[in-house]
MARBA-927171 format. One record per residue: x negated, y, z of N, C-alpha, C in turn; residue in one letter. Coordinates in Angstrom, 2 decimals, decimal comma, always signed. Layout:
N
PT     n.u     n.v     n.w    ca.u    ca.v    ca.w     c.u     c.v     c.w aa
PT       X       Y       Z       X       Y       Z       X       Y       Z  A
...
END
This chain:
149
PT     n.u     n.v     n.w    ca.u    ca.v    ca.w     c.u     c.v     c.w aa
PT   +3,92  -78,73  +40,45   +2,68  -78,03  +40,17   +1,66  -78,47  +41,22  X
PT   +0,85  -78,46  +40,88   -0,49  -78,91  +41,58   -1,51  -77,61  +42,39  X
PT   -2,81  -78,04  +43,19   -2,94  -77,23  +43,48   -4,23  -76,51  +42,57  X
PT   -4,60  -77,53  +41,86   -5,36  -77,74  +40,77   -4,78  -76,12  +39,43  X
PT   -3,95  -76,31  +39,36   -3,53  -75,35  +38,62   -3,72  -74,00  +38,63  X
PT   -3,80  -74,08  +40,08   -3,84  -71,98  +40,57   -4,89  -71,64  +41,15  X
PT   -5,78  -72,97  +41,42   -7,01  -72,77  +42,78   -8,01  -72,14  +42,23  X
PT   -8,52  -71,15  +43,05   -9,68  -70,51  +42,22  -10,59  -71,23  +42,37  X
PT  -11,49  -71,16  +41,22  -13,01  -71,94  +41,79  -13,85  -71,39  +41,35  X
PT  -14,11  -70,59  +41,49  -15,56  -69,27  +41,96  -15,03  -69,32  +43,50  X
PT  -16,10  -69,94  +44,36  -15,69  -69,62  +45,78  -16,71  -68,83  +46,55  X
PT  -16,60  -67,66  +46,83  -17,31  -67,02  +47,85  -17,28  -67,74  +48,67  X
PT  -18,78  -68,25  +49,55  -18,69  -68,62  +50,71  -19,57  -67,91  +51,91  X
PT  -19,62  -68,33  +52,98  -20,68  -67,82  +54,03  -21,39  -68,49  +54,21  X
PT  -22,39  -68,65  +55,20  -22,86  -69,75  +56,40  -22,41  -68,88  +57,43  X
PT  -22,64  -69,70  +58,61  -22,21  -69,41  +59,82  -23,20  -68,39  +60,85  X
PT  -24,51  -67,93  +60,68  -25,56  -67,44  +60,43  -25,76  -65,94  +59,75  X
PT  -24,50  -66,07  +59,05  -24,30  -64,42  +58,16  -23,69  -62,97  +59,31  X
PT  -24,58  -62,24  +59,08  -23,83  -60,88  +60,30  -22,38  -61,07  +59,65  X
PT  -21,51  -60,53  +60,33  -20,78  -60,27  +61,03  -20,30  -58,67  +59,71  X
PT  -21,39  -57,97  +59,65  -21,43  -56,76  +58,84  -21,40  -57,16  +57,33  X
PT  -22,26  -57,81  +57,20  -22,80  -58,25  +55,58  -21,07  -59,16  +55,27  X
PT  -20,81  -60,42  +56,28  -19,43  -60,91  +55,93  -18,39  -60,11  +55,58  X
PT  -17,67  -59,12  +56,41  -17,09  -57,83  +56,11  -17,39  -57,22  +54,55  X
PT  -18,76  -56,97  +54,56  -18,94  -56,20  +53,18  -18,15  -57,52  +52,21  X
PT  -18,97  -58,59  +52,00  -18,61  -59,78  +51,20  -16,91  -59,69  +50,65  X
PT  -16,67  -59,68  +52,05  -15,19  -59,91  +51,61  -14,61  -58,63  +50,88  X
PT  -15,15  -57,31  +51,43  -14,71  -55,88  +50,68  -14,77  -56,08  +49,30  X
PT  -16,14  -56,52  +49,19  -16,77  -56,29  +47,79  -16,27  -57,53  +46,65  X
PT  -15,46  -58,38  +46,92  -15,26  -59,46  +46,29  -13,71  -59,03  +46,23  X
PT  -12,60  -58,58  +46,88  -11,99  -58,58  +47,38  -10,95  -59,62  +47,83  X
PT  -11,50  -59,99  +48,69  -11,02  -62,11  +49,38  -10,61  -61,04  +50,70  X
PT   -9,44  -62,35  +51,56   -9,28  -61,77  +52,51  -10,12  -62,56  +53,38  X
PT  -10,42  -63,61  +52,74  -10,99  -64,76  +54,03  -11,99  -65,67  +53,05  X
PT  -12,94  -66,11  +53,51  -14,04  -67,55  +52,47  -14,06  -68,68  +53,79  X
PT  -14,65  -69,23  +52,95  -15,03  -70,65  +53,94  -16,29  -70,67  +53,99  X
PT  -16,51  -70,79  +55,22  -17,95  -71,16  +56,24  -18,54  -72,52  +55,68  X
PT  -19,79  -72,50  +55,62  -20,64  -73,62  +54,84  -21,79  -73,96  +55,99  X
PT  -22,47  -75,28  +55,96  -23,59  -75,26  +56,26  -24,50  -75,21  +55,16  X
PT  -25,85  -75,74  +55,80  -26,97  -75,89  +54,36  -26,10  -76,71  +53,44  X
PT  -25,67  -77,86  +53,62  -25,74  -78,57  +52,83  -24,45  -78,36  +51,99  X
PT  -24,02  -77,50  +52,39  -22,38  -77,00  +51,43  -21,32  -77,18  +52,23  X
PT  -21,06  -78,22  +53,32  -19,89  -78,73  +53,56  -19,15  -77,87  +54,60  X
PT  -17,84  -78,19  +54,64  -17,45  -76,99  +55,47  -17,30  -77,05  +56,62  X
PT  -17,48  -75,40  +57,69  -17,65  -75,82  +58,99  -16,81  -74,74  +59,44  X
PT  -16,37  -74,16  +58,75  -15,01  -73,07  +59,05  -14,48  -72,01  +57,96  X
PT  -13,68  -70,97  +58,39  -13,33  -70,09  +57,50  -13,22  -68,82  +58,51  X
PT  -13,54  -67,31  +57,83  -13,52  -66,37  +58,00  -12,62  -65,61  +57,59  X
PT  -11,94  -64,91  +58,18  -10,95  -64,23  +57,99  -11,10  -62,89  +57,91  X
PT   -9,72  -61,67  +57,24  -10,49  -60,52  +57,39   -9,98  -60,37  +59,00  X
PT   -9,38  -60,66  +59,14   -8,70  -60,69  +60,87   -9,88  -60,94  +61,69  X
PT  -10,39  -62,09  +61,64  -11,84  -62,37  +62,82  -12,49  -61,48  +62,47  X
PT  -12,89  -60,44  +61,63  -13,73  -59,86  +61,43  -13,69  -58,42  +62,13  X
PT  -12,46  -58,09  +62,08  -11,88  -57,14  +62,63  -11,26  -57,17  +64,10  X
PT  -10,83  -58,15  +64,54  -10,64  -58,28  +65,67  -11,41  -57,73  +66,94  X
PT  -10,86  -56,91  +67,97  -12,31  -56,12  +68,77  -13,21  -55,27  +68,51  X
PT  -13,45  -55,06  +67,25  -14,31  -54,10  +66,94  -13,74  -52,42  +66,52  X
PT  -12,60  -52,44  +66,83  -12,21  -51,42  +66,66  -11,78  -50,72  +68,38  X
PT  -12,12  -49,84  +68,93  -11,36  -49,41  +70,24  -10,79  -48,38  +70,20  X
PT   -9,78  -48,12  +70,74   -8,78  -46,81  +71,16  -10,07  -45,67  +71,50  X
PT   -9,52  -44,61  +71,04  -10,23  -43,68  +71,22  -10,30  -43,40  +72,91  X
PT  -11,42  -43,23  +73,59  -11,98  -43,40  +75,11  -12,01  -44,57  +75,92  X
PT  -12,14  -45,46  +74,95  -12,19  -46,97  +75,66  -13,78  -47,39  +75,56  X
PT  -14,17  -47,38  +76,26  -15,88  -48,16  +76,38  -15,98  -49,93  +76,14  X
PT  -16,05  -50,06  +74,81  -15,74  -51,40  +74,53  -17,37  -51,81  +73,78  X
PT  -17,97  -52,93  +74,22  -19,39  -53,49  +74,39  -18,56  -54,16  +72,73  X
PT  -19,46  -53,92  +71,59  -19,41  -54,70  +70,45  -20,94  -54,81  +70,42  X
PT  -21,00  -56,38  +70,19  -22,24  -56,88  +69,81  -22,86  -56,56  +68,14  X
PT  -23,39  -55,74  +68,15  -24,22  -55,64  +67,04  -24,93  -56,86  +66,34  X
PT  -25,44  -57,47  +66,90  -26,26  -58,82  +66,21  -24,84  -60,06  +65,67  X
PT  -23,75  -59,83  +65,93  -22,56  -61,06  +65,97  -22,50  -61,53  +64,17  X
PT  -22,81  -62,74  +64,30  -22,56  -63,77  +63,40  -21,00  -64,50  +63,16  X
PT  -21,06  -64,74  +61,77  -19,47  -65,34  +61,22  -19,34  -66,17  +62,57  X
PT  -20,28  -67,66  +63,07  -19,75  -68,28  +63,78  -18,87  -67,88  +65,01  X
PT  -19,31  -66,97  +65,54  -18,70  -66,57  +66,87  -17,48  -65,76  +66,31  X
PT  -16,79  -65,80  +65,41  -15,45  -65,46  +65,03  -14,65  -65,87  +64,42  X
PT  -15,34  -66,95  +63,78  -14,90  -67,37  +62,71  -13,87  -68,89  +63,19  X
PT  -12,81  -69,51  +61,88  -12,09  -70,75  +62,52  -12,40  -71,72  +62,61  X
PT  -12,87  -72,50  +63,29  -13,57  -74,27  +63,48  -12,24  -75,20  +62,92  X
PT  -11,05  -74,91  +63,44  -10,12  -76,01  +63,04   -9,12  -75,81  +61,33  X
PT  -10,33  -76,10  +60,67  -10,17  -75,84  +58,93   -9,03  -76,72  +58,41  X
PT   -7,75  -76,11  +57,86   -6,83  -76,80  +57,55   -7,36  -76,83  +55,94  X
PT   -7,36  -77,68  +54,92   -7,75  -77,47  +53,77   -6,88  -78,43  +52,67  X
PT   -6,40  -78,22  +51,37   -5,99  -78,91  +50,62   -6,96  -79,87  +49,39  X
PT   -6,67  -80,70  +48,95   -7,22  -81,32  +47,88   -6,26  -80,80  +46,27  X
PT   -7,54  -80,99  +45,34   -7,05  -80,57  +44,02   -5,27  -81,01  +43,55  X
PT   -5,34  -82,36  +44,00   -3,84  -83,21  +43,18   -3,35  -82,80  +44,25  X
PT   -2,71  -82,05  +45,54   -2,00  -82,16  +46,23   -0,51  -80,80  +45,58  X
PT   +0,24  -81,13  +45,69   +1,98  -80,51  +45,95   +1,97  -79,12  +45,90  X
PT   +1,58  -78,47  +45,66   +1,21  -77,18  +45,36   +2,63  -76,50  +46,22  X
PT   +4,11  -76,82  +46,38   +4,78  -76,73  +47,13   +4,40  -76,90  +48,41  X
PT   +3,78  -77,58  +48,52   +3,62  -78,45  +50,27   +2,23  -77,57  +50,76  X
PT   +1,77  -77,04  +49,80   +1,00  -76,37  +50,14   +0,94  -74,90  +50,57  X
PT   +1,80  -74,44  +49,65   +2,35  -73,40  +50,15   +3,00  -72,84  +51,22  X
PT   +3,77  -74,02  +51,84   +4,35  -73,99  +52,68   +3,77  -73,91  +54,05  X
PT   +2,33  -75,09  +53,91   +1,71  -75,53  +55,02   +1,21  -73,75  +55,06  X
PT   +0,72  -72,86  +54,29   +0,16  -72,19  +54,43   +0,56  -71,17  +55,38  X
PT   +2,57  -70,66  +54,45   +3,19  -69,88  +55,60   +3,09  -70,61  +56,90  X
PT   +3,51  -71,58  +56,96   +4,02  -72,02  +58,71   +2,83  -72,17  +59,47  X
PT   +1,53  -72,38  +58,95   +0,47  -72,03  +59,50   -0,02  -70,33  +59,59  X
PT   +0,47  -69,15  +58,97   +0,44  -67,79  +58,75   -1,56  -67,94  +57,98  X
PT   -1,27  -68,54  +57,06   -2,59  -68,83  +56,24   -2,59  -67,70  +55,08  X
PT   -3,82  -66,74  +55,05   -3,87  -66,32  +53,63   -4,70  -67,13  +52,70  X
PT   -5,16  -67,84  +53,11   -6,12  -68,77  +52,51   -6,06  -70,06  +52,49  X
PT   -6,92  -71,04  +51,67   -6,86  -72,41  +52,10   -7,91  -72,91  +50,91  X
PT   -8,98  -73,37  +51,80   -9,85  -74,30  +50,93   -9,47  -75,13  +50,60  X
PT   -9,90  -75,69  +48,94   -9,75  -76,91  +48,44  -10,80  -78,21  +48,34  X
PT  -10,68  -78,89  +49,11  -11,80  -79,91  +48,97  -11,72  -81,07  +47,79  X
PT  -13,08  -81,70  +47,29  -12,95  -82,98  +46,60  -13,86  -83,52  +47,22  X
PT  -13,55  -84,91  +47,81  -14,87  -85,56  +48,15  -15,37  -84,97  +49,60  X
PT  -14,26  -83,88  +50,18  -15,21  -83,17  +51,24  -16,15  -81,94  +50,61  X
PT  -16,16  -81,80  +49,71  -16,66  -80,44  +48,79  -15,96  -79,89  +48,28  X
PT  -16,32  -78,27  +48,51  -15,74  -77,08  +48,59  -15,20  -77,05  +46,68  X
PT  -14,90  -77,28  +45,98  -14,34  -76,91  +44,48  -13,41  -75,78  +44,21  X
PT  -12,57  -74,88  +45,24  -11,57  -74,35  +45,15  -10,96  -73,24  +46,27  X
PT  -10,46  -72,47  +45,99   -9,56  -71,75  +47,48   -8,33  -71,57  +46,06  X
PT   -7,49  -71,81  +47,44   -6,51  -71,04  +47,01   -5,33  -70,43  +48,24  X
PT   -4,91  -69,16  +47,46   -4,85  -68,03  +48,33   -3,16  -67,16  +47,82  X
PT   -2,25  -66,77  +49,06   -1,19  -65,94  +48,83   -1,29  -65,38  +47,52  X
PT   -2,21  -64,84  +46,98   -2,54  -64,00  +46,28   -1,85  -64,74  +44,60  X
PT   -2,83  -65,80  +44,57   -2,64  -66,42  +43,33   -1,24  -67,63  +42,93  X
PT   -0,32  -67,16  +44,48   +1,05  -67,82  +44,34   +1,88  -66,58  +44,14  X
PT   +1,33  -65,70  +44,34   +2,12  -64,45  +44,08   +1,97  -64,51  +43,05  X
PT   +0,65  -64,17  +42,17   +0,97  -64,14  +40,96   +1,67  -64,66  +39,78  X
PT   +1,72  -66,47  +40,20   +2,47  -67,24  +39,78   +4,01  -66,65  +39,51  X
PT   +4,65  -66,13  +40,42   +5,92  -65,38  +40,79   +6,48  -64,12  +40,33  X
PT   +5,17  -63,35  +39,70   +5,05  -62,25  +39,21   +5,15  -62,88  +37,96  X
PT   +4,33  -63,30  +37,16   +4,51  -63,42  +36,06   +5,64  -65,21  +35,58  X
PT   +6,40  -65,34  +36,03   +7,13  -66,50  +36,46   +6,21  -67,64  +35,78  X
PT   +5,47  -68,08  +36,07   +4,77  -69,09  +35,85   +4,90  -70,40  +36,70  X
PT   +5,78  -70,57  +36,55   +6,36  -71,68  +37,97   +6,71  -73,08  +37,74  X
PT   +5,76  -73,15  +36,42   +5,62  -74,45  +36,07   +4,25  -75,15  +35,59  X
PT   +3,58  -76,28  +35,79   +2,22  -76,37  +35,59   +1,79  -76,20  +34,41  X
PT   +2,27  -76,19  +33,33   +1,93  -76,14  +31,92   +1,91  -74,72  +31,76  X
PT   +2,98  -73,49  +32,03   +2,65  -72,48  +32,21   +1,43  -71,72  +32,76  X
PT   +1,47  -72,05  +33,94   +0,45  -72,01  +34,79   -1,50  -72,13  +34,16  X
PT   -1,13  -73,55  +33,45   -2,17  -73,70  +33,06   -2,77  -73,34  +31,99  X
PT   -1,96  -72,75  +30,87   -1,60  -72,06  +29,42   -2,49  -70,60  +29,97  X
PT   -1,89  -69,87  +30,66   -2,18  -68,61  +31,19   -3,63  -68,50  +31,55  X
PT   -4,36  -69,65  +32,77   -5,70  -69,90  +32,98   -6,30  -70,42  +31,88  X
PT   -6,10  -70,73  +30,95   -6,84  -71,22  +29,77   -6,45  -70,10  +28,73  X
PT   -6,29  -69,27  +28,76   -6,12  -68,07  +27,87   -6,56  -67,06  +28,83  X
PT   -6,83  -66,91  +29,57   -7,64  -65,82  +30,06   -8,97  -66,33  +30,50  X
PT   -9,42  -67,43  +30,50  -10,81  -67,77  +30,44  -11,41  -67,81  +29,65  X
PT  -10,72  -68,25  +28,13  -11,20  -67,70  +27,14  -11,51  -66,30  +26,30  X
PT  -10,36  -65,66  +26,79  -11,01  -64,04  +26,85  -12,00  -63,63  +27,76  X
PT  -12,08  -63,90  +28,84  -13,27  -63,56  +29,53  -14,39  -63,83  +28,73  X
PT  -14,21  -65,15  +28,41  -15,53  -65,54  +27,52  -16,22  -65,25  +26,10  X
PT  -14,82  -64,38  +25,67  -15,08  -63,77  +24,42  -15,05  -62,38  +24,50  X
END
């Protein structure tokens, strides 16, 4: 199976420039655990996690802890972007993901963003045993067409 098969491609993304607050909402409101960081021109310059987002901003009750109000994705966000391509091993990918502790993973073509794919949508694979690409792809092509109808 490919990674082509399961990758979403509606991709929420950020820039690096986005509060810190509004990112948080993004991800609530979409419900992603993590997007990938963009510049202007699309390409990618990291990923956000719900973890960076959360990290520090929470303190023990009587702890005097300085949270920056103005803080942007960049200053939390990951610079060293591990990412897959469409034709790659969808096994190998998975894998890279646990042993990296990844909920996420952009898909690039060309260096452009086309895809994430995420724990989420290998679970589902597993849930509904779809654990073969023709399956896989039967299922996304029958529910895109209901969406659309």
């Amino acid at each position: 199976m490919k990674v082509r098969d399961v990758m979403t491609t509606a991709v929420t993304t950020l820039r690096s420039d986005t509060p810190v607050q509004v990112a948080a909402a993004t991800l609530v409101s979409h419900g992603h655990s993590a997007a990938p960081v963009v510049d202007a021109e699309g390409g990618l310059v990291g990923v956000v996690t719900e973890a960076d987002l959360v990290r520090g901003r929470i303190a023990p009750d009587g702890w005097q802890v300085e949270i920056d109000p103005e803080a942007v994705v960049a200053a939390v966000m990951s610079h060293g972007v591990i990412a897959a391509e469409p034709g790659d091993d969808l096994a190998d990918v998975v894998s890279r993901m646990l042993d990296e502790r990844l909920r996420a993973m952009p898909v690039l073509d060309s260096g452009r963003i086309v895809g994430i794919v995420t724990r989420r949508d290998v679970l589902r694979l597993v849930a509904h045993r779809q654990l073969q690409s023709e399956e896989a792809w039967a299922a996304r092509t029958a529910l895109a067409s209901h969406d659309r109808g």
